[in-house]
C-alpha positions in Angstrom: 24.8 11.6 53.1 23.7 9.8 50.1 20.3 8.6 49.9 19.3 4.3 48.5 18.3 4.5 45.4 18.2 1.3 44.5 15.5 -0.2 42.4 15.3 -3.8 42.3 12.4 -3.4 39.2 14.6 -1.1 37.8 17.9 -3.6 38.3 16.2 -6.6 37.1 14.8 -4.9 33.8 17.5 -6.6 32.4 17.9 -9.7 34.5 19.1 -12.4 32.3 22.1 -10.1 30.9 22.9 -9.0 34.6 22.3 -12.7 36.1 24.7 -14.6 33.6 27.8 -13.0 34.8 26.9 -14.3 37.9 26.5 -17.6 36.7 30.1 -17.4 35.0 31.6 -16.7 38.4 30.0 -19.2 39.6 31.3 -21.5 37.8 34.9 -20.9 38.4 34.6 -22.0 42.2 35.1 -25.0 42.9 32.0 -26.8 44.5 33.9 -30.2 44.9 35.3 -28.9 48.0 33.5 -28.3 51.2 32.1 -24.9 51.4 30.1 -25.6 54.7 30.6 -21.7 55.2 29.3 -19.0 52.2 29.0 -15.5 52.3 27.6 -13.0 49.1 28.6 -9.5 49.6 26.3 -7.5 47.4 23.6 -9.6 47.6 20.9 -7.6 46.2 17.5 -9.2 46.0 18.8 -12.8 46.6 17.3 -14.6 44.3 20.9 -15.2 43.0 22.5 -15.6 46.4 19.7 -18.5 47.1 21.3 -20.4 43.7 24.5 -20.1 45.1 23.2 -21.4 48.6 21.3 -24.2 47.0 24.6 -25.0 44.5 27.7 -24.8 46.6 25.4 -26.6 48.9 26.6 -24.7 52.1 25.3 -25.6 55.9 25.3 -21.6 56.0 25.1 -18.7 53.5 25.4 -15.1 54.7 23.7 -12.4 52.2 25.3 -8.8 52.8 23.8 -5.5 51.6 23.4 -2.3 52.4 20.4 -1.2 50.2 16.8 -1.4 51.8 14.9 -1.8 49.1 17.1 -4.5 47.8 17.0 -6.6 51.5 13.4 -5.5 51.5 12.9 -8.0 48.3 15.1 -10.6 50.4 12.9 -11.1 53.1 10.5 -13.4 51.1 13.4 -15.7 50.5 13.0 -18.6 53.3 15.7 -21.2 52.8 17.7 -23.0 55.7 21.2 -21.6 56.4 20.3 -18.7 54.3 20.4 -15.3 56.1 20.6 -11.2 55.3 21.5 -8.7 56.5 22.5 -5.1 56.3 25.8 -4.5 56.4 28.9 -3.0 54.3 31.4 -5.2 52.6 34.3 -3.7 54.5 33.0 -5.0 57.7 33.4 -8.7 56.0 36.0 -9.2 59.1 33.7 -8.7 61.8 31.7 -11.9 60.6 34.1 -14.9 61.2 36.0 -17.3 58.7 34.5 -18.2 55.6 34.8 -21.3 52.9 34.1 -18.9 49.9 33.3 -15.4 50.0 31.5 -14.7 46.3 30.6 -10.9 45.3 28.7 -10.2 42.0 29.1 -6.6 40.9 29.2 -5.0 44.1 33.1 -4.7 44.7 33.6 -2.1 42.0 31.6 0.4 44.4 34.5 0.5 47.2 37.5 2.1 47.5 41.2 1.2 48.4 41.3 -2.2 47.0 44.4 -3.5 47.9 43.3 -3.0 51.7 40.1 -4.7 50.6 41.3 -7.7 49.1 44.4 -8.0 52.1 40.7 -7.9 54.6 39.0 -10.5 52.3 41.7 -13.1 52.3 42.2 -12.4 55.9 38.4 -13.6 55.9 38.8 -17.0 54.9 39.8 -20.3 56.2 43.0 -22.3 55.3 42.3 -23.2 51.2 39.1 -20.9 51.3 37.8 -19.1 48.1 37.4 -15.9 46.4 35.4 -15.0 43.4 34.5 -11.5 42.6 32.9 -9.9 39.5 32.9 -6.4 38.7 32.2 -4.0 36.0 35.1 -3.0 33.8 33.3 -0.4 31.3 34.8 2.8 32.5 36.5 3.2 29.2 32.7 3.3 27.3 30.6 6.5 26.6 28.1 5.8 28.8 30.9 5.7 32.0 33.3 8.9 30.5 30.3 11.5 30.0 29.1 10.1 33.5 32.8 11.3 34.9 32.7 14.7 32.5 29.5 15.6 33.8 30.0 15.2 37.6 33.4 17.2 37.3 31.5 20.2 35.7 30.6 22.9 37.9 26.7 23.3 37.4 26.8 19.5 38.5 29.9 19.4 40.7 28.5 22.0 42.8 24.9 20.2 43.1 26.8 16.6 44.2 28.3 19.3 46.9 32.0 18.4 45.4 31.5 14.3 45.2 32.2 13.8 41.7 31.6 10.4 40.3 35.2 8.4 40.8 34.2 5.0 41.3 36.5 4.1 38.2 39.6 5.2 39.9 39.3 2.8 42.4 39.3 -0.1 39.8 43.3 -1.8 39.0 43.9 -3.5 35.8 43.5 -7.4 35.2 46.9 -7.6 35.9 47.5 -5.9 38.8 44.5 -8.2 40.3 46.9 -10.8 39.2 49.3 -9.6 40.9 47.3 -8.4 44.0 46.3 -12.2 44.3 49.9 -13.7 44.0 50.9 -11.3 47.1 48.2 -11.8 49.5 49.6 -15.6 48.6 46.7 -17.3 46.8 48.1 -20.5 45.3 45.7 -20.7 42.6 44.0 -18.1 40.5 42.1 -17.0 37.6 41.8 -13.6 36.1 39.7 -13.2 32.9 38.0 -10.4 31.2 35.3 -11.1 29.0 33.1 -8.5 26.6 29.3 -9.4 27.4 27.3 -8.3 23.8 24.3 -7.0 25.0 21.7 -6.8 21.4 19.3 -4.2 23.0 15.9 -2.9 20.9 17.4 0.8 20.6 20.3 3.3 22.3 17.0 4.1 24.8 17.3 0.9 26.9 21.2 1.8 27.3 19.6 4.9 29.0 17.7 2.4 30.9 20.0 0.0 31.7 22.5 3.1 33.6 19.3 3.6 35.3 19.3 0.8 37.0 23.0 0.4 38.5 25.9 3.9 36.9 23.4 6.7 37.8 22.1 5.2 40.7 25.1 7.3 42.1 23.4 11.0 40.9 20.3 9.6 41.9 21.1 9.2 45.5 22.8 12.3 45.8 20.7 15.2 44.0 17.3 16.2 44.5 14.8 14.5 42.0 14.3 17.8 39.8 18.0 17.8 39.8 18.2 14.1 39.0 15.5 14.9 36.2 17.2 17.9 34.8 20.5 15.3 34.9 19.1 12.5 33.1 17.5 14.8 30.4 20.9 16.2 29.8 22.7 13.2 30.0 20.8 11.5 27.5 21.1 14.6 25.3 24.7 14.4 25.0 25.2 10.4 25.6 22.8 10.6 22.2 25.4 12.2 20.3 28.3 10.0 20.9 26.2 7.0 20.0 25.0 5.6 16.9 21.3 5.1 16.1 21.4 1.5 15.4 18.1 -0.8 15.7 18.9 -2.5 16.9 22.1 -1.3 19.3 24.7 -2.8 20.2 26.5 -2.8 23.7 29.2 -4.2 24.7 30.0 -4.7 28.1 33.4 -5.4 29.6 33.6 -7.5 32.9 36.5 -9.1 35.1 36.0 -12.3 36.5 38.4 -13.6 39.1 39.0 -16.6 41.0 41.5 -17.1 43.7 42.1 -20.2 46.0 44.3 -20.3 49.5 
């Protein structure tokens, strides 16, 4: 059984260029409508879930995680209609109807999307919404040594045979599209948009995988293991990129919208 891991200092080392993604999404829904019912799945701290709370100006706002330490950090938010609590976004349907369910970068960690997306719209009320961000940098050096190095045997062996595959559970831009059309959304957008991230050296992309990619390693090996891990990971990521000051990194994200 995997262990949290999640660090909310860690995560929020880089909190503007995580946040405005966030604030993209959000500004695909549209807030013209009544959206007296709002759930986040993913909801991390929840600062960001309060701005959507606040925003769509919602009678009730549901905040759904499943990291302590992260719902730890939510308890000092006090707001009417805004709740957390700890639960998994596949158990979405065991929480009523909603106006607009909303995930930022928290999808990308489940599997069998199709059967995800078929129990999301089943979650929402007649012309409800869905907007979901997720990660799309699989195809970067940062994501591919991740993959290499949990399918090698020294490190295979010490994940106990869970190799990293989050990245296979991801579909293409247009077969979200396409997803969306079936479950019959009548509206939709699909975008994919490169964030440029100018960082101070190739060490804060170290720093920045810290924070969300090797979280996975982290909550699985031991933390000499996870030590040993990082040190070689760096080692090798080092080689594949460039030693610019400062570096470059660009980060690929879908953005989605859907309407009932």
């Amino acid at each position: 059984m995997s262990k949290d891991t999640w660090n909310p200092q860690q995560y929020h080392k880089f909190v503007n260029e995580r946040s405005q993604p966030f604030f993209d999404l959000m500004e695909m829904v549209d807030s013209k409508t009544s959206l007296r019912r709002v759930v986040d799945l993913g909801c991390g701290a929840g600062d960001l879930t309060e701005t959507l709370h606040r925003t769509m100006h919602a009678q009730e706002t549901l905040g759904f995680d499943t990291s302590d330490a992260m719902l730890e950090k939510a308890k000092n938010i006090s707001v009417e209609g805004l709740h957390f609590k700890k639960e998994s976004i596949e158990n979405i349907g065991q929480h009523g109807k909603f106006d607009l369910i909303f995930s930022n970068a928290a999808i990308q960690w489940c599997e069998n999307h199709p059967a995800l997306y078929k129990e999301l719209k089943d979650s929402l009320q007649p012309q409800g919404q869905l907007a979901v961000q997720m990660p799309m940098n699989h195809d970067y050096p940062t994501h591919i040594l991740a993959v290499r190095m949990s399918e090698e045997e020294k490190w295979l062996k010490l994940l106990q045979g869970e190799s990293y595959k989050q990245h296979l559970t991801m579909l293409t831009p247009e077969a979200y599209a396409t997803l969306l059309f079936r479950l019959g959304f009548k509206e939709q957008k699909v975008l994919q948009r490169v964030y440029a991230h100018v960082m101070n050296s190739r060490e804060d992309v170290i720093s920045w995988v810290k924070g969300s990619l090797l979280t996975y390693f982290q909550s699985r090996l031991s933390a000499d293991d996870f030590s040993d891990f990082t040190e070689e990971y760096k080692e090798r990521l080092f080689h594949e990129l460039p030693d610019d000051k400062p570096f470059f990194y660009p980060f690929k994200r879908i953005l989605m919208w859907a309407r009932l």
